[in-house]
mmCIF entry with sequence, helices, sheets and N, C-alpha, C, O atoms, coordinates in Angstrom:
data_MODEL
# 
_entry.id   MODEL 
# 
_entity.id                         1 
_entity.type                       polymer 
_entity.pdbx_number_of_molecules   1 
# 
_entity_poly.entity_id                      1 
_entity_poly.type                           'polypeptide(L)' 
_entity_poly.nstd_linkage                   no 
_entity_poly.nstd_monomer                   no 
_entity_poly.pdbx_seq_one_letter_code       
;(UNK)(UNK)(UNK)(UNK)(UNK)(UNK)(UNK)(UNK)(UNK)(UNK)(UNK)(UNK)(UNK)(UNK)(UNK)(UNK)
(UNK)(UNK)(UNK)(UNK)(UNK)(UNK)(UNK)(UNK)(UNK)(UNK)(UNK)(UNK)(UNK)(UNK)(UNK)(UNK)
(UNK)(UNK)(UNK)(UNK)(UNK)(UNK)(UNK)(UNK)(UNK)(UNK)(UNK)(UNK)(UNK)(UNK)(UNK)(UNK)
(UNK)
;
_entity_poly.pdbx_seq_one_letter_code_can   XXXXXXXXXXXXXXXXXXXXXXXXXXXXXXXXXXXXXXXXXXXXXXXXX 
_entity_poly.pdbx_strand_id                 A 
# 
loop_
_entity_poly_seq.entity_id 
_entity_poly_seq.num 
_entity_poly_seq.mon_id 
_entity_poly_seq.hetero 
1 1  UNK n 
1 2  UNK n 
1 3  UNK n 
1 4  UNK n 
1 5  UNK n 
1 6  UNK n 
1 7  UNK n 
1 8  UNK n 
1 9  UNK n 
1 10 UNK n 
1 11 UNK n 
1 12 UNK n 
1 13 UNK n 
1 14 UNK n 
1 15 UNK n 
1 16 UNK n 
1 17 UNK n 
1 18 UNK n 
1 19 UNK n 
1 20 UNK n 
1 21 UNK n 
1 22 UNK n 
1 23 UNK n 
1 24 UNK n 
1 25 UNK n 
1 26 UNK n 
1 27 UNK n 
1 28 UNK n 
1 29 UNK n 
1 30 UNK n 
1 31 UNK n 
1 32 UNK n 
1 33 UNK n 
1 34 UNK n 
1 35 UNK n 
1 36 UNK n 
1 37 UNK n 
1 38 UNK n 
1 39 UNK n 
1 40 UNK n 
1 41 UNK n 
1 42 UNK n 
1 43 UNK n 
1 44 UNK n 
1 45 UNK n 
1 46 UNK n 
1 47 UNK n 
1 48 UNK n 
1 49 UNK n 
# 
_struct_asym.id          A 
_struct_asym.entity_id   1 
# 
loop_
_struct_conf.conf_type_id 
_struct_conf.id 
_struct_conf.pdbx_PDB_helix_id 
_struct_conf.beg_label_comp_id 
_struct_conf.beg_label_asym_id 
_struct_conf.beg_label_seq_id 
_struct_conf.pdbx_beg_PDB_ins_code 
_struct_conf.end_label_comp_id 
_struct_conf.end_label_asym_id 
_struct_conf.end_label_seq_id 
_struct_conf.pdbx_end_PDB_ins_code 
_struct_conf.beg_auth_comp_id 
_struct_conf.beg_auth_asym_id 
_struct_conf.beg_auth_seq_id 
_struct_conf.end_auth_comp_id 
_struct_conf.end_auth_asym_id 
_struct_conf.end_auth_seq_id 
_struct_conf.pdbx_PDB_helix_class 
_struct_conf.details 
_struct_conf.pdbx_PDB_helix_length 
HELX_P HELX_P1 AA1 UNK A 8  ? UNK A 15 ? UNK A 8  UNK A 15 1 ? 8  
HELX_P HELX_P2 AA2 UNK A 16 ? UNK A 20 ? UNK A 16 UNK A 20 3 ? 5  
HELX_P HELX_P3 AA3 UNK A 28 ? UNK A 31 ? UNK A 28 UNK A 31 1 ? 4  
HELX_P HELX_P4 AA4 UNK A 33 ? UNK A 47 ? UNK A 33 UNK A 47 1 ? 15 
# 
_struct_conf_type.id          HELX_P 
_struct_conf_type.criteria    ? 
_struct_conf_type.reference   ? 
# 
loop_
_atom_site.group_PDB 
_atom_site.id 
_atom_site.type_symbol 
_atom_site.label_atom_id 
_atom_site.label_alt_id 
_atom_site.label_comp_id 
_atom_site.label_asym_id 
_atom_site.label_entity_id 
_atom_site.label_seq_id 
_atom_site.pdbx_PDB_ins_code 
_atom_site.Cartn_x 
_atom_site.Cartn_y 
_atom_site.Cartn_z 
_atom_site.occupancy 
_atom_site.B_iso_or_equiv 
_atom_site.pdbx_formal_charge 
_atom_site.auth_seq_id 
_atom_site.auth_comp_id 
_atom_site.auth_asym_id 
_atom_site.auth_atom_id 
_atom_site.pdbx_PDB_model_num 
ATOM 1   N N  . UNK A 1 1  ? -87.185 14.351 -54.214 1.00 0.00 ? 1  UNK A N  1 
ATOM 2   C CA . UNK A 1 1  ? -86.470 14.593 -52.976 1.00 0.00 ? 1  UNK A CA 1 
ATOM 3   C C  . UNK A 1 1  ? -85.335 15.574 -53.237 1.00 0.00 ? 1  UNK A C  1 
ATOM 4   O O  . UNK A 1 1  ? -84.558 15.491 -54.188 1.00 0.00 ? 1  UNK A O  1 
ATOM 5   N N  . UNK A 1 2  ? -85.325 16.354 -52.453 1.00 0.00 ? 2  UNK A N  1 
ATOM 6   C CA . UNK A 1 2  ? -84.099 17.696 -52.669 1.00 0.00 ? 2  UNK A CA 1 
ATOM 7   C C  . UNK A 1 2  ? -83.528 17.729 -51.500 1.00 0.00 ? 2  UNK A C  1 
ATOM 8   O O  . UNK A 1 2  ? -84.104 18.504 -50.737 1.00 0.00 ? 2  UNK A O  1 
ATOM 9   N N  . UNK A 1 3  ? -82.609 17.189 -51.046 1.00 0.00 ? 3  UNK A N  1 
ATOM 10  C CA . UNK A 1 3  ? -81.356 16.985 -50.053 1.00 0.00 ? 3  UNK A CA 1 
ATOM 11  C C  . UNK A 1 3  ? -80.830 18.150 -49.411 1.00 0.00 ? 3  UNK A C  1 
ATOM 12  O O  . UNK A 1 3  ? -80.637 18.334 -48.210 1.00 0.00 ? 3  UNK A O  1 
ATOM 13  N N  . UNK A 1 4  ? -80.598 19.009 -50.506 1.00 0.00 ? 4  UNK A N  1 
ATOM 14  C CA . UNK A 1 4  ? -79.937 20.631 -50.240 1.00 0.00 ? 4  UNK A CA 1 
ATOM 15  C C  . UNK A 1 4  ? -81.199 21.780 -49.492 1.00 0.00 ? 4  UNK A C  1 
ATOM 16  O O  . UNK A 1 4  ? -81.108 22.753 -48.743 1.00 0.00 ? 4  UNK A O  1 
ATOM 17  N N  . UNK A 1 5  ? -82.384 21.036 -50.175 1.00 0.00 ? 5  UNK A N  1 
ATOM 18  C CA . UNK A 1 5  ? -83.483 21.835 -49.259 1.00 0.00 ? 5  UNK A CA 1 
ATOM 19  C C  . UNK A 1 5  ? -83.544 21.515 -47.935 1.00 0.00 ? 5  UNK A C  1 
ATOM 20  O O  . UNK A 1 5  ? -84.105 22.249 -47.122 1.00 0.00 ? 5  UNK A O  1 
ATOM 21  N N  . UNK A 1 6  ? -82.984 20.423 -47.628 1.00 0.00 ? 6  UNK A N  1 
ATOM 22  C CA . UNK A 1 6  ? -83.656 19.768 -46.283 1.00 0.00 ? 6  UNK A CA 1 
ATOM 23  C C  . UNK A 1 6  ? -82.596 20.043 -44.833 1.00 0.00 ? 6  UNK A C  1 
ATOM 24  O O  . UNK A 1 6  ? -81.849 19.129 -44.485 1.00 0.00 ? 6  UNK A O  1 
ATOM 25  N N  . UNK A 1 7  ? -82.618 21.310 -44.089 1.00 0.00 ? 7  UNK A N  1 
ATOM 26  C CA . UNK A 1 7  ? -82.018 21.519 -43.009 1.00 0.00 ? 7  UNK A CA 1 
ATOM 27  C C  . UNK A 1 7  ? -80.932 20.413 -42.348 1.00 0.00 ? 7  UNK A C  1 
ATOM 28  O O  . UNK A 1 7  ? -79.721 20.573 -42.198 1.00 0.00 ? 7  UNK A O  1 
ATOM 29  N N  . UNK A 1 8  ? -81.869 19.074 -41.952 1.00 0.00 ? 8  UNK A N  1 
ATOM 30  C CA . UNK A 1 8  ? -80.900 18.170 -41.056 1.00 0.00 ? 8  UNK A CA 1 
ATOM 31  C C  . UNK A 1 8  ? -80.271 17.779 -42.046 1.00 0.00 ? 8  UNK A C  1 
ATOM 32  O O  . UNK A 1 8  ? -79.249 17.208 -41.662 1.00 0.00 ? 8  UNK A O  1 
ATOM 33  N N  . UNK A 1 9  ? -80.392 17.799 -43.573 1.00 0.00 ? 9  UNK A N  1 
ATOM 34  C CA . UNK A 1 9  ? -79.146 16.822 -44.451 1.00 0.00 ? 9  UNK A CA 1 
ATOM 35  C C  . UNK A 1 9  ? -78.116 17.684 -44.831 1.00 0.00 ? 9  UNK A C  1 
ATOM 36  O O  . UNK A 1 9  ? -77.329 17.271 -45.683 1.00 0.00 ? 9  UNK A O  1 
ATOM 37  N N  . UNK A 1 10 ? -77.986 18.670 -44.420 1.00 0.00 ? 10 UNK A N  1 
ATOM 38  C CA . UNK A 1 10 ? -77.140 19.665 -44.328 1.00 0.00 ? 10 UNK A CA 1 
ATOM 39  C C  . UNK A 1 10 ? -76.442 19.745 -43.177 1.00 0.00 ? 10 UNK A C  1 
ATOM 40  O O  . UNK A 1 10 ? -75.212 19.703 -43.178 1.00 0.00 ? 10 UNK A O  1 
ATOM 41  N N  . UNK A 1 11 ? -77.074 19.853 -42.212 1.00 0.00 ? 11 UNK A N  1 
ATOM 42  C CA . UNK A 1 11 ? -76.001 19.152 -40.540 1.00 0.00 ? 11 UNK A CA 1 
ATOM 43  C C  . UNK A 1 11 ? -75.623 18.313 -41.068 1.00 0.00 ? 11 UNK A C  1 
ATOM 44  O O  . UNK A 1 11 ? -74.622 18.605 -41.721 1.00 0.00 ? 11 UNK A O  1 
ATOM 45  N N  . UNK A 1 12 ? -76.099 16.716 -41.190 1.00 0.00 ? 12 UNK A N  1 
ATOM 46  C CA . UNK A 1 12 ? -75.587 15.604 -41.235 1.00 0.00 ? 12 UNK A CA 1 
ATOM 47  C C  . UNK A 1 12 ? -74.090 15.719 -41.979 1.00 0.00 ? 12 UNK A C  1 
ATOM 48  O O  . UNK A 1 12 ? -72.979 15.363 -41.587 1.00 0.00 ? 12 UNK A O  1 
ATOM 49  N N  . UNK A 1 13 ? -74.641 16.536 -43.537 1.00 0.00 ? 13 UNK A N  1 
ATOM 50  C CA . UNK A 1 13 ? -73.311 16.660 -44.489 1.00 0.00 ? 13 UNK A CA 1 
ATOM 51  C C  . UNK A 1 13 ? -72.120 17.731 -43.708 1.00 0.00 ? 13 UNK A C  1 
ATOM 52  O O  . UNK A 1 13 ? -70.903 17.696 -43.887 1.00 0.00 ? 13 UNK A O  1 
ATOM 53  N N  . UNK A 1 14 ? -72.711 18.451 -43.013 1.00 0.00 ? 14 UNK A N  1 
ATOM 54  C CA . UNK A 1 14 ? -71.253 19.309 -42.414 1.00 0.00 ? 14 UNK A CA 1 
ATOM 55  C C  . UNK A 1 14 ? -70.726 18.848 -40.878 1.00 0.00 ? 14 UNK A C  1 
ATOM 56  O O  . UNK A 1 14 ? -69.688 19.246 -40.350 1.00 0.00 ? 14 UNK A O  1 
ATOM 57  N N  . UNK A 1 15 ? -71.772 17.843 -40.252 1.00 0.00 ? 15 UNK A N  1 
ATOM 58  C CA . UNK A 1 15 ? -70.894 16.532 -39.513 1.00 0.00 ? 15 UNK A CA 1 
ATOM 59  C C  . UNK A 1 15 ? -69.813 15.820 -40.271 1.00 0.00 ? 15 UNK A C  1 
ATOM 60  O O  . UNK A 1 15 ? -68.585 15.848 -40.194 1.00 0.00 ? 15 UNK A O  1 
ATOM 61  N N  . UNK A 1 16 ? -70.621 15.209 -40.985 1.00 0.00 ? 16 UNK A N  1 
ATOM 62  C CA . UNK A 1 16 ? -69.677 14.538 -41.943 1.00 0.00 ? 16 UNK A CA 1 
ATOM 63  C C  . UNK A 1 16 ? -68.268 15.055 -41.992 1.00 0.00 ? 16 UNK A C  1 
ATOM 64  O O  . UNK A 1 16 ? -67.195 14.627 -41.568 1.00 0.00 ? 16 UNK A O  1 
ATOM 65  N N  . UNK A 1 17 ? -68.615 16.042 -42.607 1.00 0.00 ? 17 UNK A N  1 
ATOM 66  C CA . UNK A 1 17 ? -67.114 16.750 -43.175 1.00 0.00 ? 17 UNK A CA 1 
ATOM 67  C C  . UNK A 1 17 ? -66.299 17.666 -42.216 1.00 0.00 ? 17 UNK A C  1 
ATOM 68  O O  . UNK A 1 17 ? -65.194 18.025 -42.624 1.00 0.00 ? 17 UNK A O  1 
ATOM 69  N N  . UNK A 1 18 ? -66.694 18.071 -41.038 1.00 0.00 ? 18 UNK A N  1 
ATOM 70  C CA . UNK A 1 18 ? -65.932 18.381 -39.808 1.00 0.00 ? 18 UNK A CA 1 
ATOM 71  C C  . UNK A 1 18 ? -65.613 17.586 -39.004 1.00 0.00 ? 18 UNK A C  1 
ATOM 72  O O  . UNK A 1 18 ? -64.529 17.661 -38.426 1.00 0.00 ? 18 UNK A O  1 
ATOM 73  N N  . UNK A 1 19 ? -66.639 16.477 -38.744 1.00 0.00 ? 19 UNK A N  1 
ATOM 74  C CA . UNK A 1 19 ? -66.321 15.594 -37.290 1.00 0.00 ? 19 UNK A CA 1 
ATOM 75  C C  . UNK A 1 19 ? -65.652 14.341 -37.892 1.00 0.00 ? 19 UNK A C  1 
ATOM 76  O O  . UNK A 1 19 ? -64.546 14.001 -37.470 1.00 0.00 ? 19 UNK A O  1 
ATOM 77  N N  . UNK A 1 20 ? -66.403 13.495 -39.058 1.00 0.00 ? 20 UNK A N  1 
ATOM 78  C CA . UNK A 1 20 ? -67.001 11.908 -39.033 1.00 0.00 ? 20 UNK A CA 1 
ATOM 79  C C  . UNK A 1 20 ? -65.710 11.549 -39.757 1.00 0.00 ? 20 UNK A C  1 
ATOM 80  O O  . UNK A 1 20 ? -64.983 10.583 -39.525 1.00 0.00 ? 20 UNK A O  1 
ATOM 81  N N  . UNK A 1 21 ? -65.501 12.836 -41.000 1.00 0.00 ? 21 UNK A N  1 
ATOM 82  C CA . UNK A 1 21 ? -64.822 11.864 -42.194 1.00 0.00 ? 21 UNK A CA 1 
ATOM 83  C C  . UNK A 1 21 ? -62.999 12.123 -41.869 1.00 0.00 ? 21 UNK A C  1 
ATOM 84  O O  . UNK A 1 21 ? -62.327 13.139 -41.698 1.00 0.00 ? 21 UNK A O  1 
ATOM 85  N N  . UNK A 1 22 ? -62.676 10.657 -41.896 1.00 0.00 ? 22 UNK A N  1 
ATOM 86  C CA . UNK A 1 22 ? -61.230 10.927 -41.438 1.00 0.00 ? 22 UNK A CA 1 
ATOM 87  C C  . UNK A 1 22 ? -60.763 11.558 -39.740 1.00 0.00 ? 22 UNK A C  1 
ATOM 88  O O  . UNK A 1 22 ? -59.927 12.438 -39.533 1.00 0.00 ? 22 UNK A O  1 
ATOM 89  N N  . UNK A 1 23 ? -61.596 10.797 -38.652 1.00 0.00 ? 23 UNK A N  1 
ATOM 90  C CA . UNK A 1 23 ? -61.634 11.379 -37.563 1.00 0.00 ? 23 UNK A CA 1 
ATOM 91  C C  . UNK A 1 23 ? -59.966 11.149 -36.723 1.00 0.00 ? 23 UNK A C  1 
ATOM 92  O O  . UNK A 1 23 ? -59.172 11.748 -35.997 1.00 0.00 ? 23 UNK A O  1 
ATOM 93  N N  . UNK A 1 24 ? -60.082 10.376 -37.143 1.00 0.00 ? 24 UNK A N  1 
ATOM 94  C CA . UNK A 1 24 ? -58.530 9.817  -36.578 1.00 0.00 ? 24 UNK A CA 1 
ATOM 95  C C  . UNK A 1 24 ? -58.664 9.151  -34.698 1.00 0.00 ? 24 UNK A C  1 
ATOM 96  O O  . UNK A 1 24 ? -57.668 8.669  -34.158 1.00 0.00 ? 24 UNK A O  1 
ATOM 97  N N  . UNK A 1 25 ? -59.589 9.223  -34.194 1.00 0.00 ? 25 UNK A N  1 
ATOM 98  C CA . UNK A 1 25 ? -59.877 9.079  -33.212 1.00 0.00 ? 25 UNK A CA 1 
ATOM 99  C C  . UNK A 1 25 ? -60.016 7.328  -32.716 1.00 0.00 ? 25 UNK A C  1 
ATOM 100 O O  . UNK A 1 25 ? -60.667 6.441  -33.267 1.00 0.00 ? 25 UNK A O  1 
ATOM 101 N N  . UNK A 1 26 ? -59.073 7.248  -31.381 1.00 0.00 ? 26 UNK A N  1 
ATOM 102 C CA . UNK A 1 26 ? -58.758 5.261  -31.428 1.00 0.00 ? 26 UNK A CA 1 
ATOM 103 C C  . UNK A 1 26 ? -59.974 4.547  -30.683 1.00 0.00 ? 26 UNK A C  1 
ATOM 104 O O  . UNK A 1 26 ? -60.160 3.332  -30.750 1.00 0.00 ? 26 UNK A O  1 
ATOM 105 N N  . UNK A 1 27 ? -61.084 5.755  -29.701 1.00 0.00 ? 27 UNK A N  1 
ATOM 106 C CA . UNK A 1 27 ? -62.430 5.119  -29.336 1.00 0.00 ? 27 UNK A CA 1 
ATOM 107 C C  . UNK A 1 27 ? -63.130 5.805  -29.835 1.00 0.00 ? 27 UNK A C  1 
ATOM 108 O O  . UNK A 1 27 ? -62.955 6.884  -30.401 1.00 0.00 ? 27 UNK A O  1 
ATOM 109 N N  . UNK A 1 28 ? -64.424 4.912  -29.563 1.00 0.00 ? 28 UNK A N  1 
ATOM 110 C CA . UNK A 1 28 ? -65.553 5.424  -29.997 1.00 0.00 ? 28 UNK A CA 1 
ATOM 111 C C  . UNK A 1 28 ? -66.089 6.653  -29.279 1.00 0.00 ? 28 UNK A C  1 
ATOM 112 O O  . UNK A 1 28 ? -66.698 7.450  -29.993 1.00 0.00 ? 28 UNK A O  1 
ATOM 113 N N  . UNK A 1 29 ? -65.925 7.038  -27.547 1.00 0.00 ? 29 UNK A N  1 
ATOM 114 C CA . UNK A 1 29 ? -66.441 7.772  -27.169 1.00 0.00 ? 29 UNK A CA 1 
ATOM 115 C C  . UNK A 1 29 ? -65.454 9.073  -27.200 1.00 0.00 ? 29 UNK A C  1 
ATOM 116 O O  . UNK A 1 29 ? -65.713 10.081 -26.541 1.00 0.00 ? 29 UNK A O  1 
ATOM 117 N N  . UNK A 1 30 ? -64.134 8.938  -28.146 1.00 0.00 ? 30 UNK A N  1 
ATOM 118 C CA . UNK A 1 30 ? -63.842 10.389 -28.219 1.00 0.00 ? 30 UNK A CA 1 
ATOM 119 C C  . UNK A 1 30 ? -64.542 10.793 -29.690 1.00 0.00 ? 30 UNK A C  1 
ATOM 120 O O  . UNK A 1 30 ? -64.659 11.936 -30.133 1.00 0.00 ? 30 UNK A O  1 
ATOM 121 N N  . UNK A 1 31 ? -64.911 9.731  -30.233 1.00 0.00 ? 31 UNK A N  1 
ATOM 122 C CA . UNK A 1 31 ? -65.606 10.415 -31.456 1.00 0.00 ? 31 UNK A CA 1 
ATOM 123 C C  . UNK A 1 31 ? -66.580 10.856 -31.167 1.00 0.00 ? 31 UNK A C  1 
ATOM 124 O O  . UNK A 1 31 ? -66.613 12.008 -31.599 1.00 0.00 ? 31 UNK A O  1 
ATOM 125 N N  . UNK A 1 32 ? -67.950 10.469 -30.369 1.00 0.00 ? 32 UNK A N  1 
ATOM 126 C CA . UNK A 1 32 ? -68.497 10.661 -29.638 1.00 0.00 ? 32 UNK A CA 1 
ATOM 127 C C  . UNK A 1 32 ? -69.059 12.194 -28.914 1.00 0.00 ? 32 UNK A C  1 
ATOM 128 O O  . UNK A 1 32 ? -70.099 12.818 -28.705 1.00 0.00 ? 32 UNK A O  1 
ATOM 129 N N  . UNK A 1 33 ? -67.909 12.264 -28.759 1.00 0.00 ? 33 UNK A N  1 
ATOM 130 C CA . UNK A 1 33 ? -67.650 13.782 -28.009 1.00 0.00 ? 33 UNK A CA 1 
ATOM 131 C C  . UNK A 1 33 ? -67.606 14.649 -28.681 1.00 0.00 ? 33 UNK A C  1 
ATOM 132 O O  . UNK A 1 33 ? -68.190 15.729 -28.595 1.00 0.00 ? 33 UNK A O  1 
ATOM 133 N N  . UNK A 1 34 ? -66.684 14.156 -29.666 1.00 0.00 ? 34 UNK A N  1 
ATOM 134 C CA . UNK A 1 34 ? -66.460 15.396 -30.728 1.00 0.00 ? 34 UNK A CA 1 
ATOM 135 C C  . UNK A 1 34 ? -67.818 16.070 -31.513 1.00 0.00 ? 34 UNK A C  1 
ATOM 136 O O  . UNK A 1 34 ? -67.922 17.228 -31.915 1.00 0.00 ? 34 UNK A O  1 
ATOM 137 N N  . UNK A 1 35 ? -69.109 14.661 -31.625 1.00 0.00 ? 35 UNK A N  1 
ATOM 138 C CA . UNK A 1 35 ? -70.255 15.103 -32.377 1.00 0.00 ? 35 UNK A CA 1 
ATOM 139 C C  . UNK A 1 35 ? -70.601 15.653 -31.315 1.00 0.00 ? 35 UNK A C  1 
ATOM 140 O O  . UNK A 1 35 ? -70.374 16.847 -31.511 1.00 0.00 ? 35 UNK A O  1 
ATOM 141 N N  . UNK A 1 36 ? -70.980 15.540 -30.383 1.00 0.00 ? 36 UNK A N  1 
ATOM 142 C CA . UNK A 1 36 ? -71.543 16.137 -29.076 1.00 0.00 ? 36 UNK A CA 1 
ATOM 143 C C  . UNK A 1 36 ? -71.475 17.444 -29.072 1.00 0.00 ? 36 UNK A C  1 
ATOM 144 O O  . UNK A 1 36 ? -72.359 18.259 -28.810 1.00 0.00 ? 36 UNK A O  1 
ATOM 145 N N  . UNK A 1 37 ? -69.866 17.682 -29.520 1.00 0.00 ? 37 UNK A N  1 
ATOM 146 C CA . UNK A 1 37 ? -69.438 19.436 -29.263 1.00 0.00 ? 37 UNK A CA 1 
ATOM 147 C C  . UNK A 1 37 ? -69.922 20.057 -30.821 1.00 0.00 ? 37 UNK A C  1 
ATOM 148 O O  . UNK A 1 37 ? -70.543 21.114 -30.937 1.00 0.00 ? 37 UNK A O  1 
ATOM 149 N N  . UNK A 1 38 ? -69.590 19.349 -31.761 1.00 0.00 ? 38 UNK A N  1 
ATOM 150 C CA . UNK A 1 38 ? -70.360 19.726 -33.218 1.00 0.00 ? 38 UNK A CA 1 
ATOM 151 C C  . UNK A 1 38 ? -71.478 20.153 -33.002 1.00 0.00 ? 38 UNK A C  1 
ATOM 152 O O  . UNK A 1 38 ? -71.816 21.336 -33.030 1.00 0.00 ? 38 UNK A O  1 
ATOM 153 N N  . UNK A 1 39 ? -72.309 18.995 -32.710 1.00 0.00 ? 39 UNK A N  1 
ATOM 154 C CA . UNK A 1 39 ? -74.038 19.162 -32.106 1.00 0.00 ? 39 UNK A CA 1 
ATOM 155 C C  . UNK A 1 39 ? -74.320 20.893 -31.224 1.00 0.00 ? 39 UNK A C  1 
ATOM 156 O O  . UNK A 1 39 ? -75.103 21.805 -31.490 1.00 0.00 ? 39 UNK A O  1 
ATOM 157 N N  . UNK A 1 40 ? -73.624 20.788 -30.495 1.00 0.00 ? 40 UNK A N  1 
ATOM 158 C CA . UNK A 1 40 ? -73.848 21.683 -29.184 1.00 0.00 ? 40 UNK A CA 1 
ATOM 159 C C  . UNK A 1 40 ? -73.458 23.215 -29.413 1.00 0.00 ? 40 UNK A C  1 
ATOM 160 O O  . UNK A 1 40 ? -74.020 24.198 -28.930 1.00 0.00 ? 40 UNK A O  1 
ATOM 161 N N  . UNK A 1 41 ? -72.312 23.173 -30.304 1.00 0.00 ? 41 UNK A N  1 
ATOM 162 C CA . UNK A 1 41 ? -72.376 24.367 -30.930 1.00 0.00 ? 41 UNK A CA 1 
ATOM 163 C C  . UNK A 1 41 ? -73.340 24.880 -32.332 1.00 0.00 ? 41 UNK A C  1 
ATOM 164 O O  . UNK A 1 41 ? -73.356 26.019 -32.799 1.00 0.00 ? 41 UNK A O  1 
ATOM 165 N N  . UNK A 1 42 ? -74.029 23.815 -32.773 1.00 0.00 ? 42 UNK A N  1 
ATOM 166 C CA . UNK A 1 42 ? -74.796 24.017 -34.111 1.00 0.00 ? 42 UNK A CA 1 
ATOM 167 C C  . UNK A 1 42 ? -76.093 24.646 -33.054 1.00 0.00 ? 42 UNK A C  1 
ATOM 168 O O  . UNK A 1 42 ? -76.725 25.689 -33.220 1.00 0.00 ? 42 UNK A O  1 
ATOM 169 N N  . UNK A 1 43 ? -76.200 23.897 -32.229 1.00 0.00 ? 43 UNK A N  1 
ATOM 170 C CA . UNK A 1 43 ? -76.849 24.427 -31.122 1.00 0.00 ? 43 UNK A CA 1 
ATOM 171 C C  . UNK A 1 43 ? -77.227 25.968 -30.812 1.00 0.00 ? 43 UNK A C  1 
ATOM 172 O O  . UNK A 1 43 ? -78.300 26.521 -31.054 1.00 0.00 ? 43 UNK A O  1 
ATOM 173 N N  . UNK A 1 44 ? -76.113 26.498 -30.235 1.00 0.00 ? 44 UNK A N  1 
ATOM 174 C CA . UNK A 1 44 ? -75.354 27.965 -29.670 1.00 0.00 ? 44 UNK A CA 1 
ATOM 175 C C  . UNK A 1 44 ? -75.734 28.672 -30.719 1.00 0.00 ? 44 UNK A C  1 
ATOM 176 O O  . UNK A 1 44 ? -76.495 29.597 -30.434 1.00 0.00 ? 44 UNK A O  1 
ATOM 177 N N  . UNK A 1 45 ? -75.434 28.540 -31.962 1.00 0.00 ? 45 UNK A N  1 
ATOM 178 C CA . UNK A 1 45 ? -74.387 29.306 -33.208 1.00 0.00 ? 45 UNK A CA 1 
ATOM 179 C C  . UNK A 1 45 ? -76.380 29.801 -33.638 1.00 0.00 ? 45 UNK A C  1 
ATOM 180 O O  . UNK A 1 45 ? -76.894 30.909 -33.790 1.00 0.00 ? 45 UNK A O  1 
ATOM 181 N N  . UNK A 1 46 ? -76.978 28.399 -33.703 1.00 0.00 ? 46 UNK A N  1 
ATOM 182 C CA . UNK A 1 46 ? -79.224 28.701 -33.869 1.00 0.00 ? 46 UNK A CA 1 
ATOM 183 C C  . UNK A 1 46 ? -79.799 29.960 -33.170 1.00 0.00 ? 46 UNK A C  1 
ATOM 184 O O  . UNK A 1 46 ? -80.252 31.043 -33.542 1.00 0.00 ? 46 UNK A O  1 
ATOM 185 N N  . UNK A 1 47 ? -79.568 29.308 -31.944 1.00 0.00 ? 47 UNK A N  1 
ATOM 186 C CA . UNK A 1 47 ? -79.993 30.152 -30.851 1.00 0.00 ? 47 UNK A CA 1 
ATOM 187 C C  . UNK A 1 47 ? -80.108 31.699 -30.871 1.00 0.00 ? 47 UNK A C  1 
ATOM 188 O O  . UNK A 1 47 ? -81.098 32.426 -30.791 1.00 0.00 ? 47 UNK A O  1 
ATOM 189 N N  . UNK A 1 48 ? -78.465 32.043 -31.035 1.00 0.00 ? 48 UNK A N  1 
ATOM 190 C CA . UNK A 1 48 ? -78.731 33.595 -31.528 1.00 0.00 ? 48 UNK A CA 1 
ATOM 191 C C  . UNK A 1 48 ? -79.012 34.286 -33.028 1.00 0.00 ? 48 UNK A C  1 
ATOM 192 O O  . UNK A 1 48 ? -78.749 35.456 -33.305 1.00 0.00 ? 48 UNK A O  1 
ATOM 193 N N  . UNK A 1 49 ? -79.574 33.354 -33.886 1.00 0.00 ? 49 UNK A N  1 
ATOM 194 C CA . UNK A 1 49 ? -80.265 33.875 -34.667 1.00 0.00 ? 49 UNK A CA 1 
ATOM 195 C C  . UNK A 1 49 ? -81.714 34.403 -34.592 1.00 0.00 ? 49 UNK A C  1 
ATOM 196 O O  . UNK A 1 49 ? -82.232 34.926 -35.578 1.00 0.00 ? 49 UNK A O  1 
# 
């Protein structure tokens, strides 16, 4: 298994480390949001490639 080959474990790891780790956030649905906008721009950012 090679982790670094694998596209989504590479999102997951740069969720992680932008959104998840140390969010500081007091509900769940502003954390929530925040993956949403992570998500949505990983989204955008595909698209015009």
């Amino acid at each position: 298994y090679s982790p670094w080959l694998n596209k989504i474990e590479r999102l997951w790891q740069s969720l992680h480390e932008t959104v998840t780790r140390n969010h500081g956030c007091q509900y769940m649905w502003q954390l929530l949001e925040k993956v949403k906008t992570f998500l949505n721009s990983c989204l955008y950012r595909n698209s015009r490639e």
